[in-house]
N, C-alpha and C positions, 0 to 999 in steps of 0.2 A: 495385639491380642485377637484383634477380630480375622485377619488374614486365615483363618484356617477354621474360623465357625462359618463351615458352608452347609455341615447337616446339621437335621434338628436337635438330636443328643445333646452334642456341643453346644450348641447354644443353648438351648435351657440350664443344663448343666455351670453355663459360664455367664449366661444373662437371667435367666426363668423367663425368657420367652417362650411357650410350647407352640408347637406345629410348625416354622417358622424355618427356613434354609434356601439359602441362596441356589440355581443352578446354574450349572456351568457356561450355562449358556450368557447366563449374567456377569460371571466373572469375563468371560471371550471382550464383553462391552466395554470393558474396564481396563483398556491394557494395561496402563502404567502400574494398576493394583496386581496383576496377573503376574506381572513381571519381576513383581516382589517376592510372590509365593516359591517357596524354594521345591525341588523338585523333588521330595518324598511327598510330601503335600498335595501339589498339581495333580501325579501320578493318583494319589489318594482318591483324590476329588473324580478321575476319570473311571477308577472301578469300583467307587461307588455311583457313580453316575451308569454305567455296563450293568450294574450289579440289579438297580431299579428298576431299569428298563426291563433285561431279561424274566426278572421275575413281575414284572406286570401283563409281560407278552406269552409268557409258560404261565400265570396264573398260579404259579408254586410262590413258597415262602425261602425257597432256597436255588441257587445254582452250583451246577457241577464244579468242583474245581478248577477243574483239566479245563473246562469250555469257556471256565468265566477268564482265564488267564490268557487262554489259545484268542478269544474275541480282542483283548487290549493289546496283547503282543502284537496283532495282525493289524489294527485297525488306528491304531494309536501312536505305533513306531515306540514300543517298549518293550526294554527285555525283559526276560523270565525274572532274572536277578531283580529288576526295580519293582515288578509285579509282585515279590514277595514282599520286598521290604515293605511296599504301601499295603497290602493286605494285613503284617504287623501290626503297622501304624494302624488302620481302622480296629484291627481288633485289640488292642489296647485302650483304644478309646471309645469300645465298648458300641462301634459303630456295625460290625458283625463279628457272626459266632461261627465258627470254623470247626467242621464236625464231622466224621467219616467223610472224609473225602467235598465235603459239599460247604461252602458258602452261605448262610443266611445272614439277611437283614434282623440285627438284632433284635428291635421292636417289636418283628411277629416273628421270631422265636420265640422270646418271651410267654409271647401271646399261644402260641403253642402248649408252650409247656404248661401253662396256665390251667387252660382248658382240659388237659391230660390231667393233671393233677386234682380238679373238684370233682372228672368223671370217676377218678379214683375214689376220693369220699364220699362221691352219693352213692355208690355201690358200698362201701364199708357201712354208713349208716343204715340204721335200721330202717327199712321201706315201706311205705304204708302200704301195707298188704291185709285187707280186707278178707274174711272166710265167707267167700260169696260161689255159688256152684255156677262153672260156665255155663252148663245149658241154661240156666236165669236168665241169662247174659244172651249167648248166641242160638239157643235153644236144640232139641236133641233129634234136627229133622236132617242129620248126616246121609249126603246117600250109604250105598252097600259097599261103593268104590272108596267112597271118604276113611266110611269104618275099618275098609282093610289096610289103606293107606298107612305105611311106619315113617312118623315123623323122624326128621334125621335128630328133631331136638329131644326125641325120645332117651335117648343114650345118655343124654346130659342133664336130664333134669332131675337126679335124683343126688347130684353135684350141687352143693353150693354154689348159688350165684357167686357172692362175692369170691372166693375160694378158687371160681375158675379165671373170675376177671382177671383177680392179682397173679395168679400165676400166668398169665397171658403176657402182659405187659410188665409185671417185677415190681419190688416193690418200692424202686426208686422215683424217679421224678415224681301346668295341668291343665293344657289346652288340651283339647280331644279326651278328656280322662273320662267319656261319658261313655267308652265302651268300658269302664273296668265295671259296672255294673254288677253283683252278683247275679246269678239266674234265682231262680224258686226250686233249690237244691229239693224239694221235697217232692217235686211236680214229677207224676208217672213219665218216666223216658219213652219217647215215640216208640213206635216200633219198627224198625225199620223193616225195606226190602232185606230177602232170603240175603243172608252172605256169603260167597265165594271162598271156597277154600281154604286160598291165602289170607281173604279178610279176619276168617275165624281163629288163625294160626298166628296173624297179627295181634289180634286181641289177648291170644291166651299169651305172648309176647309181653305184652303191657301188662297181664295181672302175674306173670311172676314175676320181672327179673326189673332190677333196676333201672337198665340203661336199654331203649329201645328204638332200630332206626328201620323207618318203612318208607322203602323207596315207592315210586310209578308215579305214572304220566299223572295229568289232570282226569280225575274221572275214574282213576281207580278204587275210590271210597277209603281214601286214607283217614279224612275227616271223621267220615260217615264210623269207623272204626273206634276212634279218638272219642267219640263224642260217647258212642254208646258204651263202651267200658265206665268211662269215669261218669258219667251217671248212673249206670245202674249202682257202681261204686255209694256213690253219695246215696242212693236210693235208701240201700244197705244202711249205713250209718242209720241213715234219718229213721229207718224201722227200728231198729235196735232203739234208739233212744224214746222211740214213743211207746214201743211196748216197755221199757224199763220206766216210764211214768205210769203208765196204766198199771204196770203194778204195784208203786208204790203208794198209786190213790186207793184200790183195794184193801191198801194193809190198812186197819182199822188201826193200827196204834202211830201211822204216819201221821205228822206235826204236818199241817197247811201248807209250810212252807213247800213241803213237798209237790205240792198238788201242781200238775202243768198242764195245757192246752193242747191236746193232740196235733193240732194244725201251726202251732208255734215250737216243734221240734226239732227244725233246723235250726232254732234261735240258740242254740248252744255253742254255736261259732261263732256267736256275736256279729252273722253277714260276713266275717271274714273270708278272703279270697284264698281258695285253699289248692284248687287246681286255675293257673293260668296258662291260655295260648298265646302266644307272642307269635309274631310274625316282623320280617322287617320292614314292613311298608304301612303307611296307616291303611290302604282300601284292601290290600291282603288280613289286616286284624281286623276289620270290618265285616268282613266278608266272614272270615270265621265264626265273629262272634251272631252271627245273623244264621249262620247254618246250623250252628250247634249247643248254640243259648247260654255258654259260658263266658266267660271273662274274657278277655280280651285286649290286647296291648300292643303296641311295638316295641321293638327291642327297645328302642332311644327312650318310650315313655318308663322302663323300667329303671333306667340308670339317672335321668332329669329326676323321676320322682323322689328317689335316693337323694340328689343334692338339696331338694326344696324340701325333703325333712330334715336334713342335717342342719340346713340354714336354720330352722324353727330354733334349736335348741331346746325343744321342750320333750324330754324325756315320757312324760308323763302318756304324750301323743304315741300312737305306734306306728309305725312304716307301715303304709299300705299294703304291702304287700310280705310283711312279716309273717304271716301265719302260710305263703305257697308251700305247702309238701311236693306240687307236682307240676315241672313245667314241660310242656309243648309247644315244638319251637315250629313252624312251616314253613315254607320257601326257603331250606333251611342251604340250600344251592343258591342262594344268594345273598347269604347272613358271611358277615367277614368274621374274621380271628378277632378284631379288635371285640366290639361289640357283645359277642357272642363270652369271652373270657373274662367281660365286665359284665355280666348279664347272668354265669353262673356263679363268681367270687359274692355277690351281693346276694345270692337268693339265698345260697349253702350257709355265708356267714351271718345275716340277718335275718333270714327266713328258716324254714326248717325242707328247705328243699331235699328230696328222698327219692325222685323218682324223675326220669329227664326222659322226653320222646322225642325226637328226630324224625319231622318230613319233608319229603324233596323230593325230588326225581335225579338222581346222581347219574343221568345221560343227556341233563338240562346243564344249559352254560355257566360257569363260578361266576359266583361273586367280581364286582369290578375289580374291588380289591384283591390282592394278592393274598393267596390260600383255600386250596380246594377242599372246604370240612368237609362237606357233607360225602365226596367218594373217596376220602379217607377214613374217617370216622365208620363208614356203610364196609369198607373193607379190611378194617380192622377186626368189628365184631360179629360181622358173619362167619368168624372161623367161631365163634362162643353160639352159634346158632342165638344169635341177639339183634340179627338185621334179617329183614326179609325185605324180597320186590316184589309188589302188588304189578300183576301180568292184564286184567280182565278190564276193559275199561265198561264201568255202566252206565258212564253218559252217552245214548244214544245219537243227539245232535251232533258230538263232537266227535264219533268216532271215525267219521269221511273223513274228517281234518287232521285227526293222528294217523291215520295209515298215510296218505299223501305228503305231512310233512316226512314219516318213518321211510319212505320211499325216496324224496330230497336226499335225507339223508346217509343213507344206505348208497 
């Protein structure tokens, strides 16, 4: 039975051991077991063995065909004929998915499709969408060039968000927990430096539409954008609800009970975590939550936190993170499929997630793992005018540093 659990699938499947597969290199050590394995198998074992490699070395989730068969033919002393039969046999066994022309490792397809699929619903869901006026927000100090400037998203915006997503894509397919901290949701938002442009076309980005990805370097005020939206957001709320006690303590025929504390008006969330940042690293969610004064996480504390309430069994408890309408992902050029597909399926189906931002610099290097999201994802929804790249960098210090490595690399 064991002779041909060399990848993980198999095995788990045939023992539930997860993560766990021998490689080939291990069976090479082993003749006498080698010499058993019969030769749709061997073959098997060597294009998925081509199959790994290539897609950790292209950083895709898939290889071409033509190139993954032309690599084992050449290198392997296999014919065309044995290189199909073993690519069967893996896809049979659910080891990869065979798809216009291209090879993927099942697991992040999966992962894939995953991801595709909840960007789907939080654009179906209804979005928390605040009636808050931009200039509150970015203020109305446009130059003359700004004013005359026609947004390309101009054309689009009088389209349904959802409406143009789905017809885009069809309508198939508590260690460190001290940064989840709430902020003082109620606390007047800094005011930031004048914003740029792009920053302000970023912003009105994040107060319409569901799904939004802003690419640039370090320094382009992607945060700085991030932060001020969804607080002025929360600002919003928290007025709303204080003037709607202020007038129910004026109604003279208001019961007590009504009566509330002007400065305990964000207690209507119960502290609840309503917008979180995530990031994949803990000093990357660190660093966020110290620039921006919101929550704060990494991907892995989102998914562990998941398991340590499920372990609880006490219903009565609520997932910490139950009440996220709105997540922001950063360094998102370094978040993999895996992670990222477990990180939206928990927030959408636990939480009331509504609303998903995407930051990165999608001209910075993928993820170790295999699957390029974020200049996928960044070029997917720039045709829905739903991705913008932040151009202007306003860290002074660091701007010698970007021109010189943009020179390296040019």
């Amino acid at each position: 039975m064991c002779r041909r659990e060399s990848v993980s699938p198999i095995i788990y499947r045939e023992l539930h051991i997860c993560g766990c597969e021998a490689t080939w290199e291990s069976f090479c050590q082993c003749e006498d077991l080698l010499e058993t394995i019969p030769a749709l198998q061997t073959n098997a074992l060597l294009i998925y063995r081509e199959l790994k490699k290539k897609c950790m070395e292209l950083g895709d989730t898939y290889v071409d065909l033509s190139e993954l068969t032309s690599a084992v033919t050449k290198s392997q002393d296999m014919s065309v004929e044995a290189a199909w039969e073993a690519l069967e046999f893996l896809k049979e066994y659910e080891i990869v998915v065979i798809e216009q022309k291209k090879v993927f490792l099942y697991s992040l397809y999966c992962y894939e499709v995953t991801i595709a699929e909840y960007i789907q619903k939080i654009v179906q869901r209804k979005t928390w969408n605040i009636d808050i006026n931009e200039n509150d927000i970015f203020g109305d100090d446009q130059s003359s060039n700004e004013k005359q400037e026609k947004e390309p998203s101009n054309q689009s915006s009088s389209r349904c968000p959802t409406a143009a997503f789905c017809s885009a894509i069809g309508d198939g397919s508590d260690g460190g927990m001290e940064l989840l901290q709430p902020p003082d949701c109620a606390a007047e938002p800094k005011c930031p430096k004048l914003l740029d442009v792009d920053q302000k076309k970023a912003g009105k980005m994040i107060l319409a539409n569901p799904v939004t990805v802003i690419s640039g370097k370090g320094g382009c005020g992607k945060t700085t954008v991030v932060s001020l939206v969804f607080k002025s957001m929360m600002q919003k709320e928290s007025d709303e609800v204080e003037h709607a006690c202020k007038a129910l303590e004026e109604d003279i025929d208001a019961s007590g009970e009504w009566f509330c504390d002007p400065m305990a008006s964000s207690t209507s969330h119960n502290d609840s975590i309503r917008v979180l940042l995530t990031a994949p690293t803990g000093k990357a969610a660190s660093l966020l939550k110290k620039k921006t004064g919101l929550p704060a996480a990494t991907l892995h504390q989102v998914t562990c936190s998941y398991s340590a309430w499920k372990r609880l069994g006490n219903k009565e408890i609520k997932w910490k993170f139950s009440h996220v309408e709105a997540l922001v992902v950063d360094e998102a050029s370094l978040m993999s499929v895996r992670i990222f597909s477990a990180v939206l399926k928990l927030l959408y189906n636990h939480g009331r997630l509504a609303k998903l931002v995407i930051l990165g610099d999608v001209r910075q290097l993928p993820s170790i793992e295999p699957g390029n999201l974020l200049a996928d994802v960044f070029a997917d929804l720039s045709r829905l005018n739903w991705a913008i790249e932040l151009k202007t960098n306003h860290r002074a210090e660091s701007q010698l540093i970007v021109d010189n490595a943009t020179r390296f690399v040019v």
